[in-house]
C-alpha positions as CSV (number, residue, x, y, z in Angstrom):
1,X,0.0,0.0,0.0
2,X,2.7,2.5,0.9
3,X,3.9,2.0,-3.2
4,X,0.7,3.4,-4.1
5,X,1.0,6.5,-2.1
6,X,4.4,7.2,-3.5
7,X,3.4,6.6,-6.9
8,X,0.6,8.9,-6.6
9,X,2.2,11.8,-5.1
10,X,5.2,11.6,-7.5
11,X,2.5,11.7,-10.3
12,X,0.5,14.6,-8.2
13,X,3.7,16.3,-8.4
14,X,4.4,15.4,-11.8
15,X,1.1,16.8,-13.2
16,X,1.7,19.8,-11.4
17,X,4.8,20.6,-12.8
18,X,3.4,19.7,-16.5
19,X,1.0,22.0,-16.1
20,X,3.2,25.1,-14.9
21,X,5.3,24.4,-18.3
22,X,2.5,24.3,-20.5
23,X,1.3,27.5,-19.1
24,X,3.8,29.3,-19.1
25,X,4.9,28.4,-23.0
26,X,1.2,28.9,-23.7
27,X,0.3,31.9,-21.8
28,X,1.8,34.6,-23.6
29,X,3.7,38.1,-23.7
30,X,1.7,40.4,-22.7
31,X,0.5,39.0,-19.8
32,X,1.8,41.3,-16.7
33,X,-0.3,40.0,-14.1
34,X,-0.6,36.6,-12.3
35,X,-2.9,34.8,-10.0
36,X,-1.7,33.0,-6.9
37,X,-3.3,30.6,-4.9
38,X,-1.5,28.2,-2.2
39,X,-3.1,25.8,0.2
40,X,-2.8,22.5,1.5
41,X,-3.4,20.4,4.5
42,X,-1.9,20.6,7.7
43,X,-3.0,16.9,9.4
44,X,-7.2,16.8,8.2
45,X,-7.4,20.4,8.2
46,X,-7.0,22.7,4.9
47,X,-5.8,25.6,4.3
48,X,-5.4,28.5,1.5
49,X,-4.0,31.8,0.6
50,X,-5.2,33.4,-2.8
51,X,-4.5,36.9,-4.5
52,X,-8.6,36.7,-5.8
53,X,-11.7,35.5,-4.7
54,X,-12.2,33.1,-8.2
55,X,-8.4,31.5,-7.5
56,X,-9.7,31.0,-3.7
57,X,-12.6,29.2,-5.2
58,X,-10.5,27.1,-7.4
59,X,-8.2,26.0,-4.6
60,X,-11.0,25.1,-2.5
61,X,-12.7,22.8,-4.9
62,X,-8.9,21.2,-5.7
63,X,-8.4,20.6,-1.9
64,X,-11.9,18.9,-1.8
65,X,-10.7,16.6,-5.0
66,X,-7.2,15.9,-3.3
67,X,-9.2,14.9,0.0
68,X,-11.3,12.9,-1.6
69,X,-8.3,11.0,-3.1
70,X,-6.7,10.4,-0.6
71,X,-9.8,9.5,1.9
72,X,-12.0,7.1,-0.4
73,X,-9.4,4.6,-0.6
74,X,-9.2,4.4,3.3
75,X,-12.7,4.5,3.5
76,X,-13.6,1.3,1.3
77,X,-10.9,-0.2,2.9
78,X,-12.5,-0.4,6.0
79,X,-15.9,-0.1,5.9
80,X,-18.2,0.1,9.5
């Protein structure tokens, strides 16, 4: 099991970094401005920074997806 959770955060990672690269070759020149948003969890609790309300609103919904990866498994493992 721990193999799985390796795999998936190098390809978490991995995703992450492909998407940086193919927006910044695909974003443009004349684009002065940028959008920030940080969060992640510290133990079950999440949390965020963002420099607009609509890249707070994206980071929220992409904590709930990361959550739900990572719990579901757990959850259908052991079922009550």
């Amino acid at each position: 099991m721990e193999k799985f959770w390796i795999f998936l955060s190098f390809v978490m990672v991995f995703i992450g970094l492909m998407l940086i690269i193919i927006i910044g070759l695909v974003g443009g020149e004349d684009r002065t401005e940028a959008d920030v948003a940080v969060g992640g969890f510290v133990g079950p609790v999440p949390f965020g920074f963002a420099s607009s309300p609509g890249m707070l609103k994206f980071l929220i919904v992409m904590l709930a997806v990361m959550f739900a990866i990572v719990i579901l498994p757990i959850l259908m493992k052991y079922p009550k």
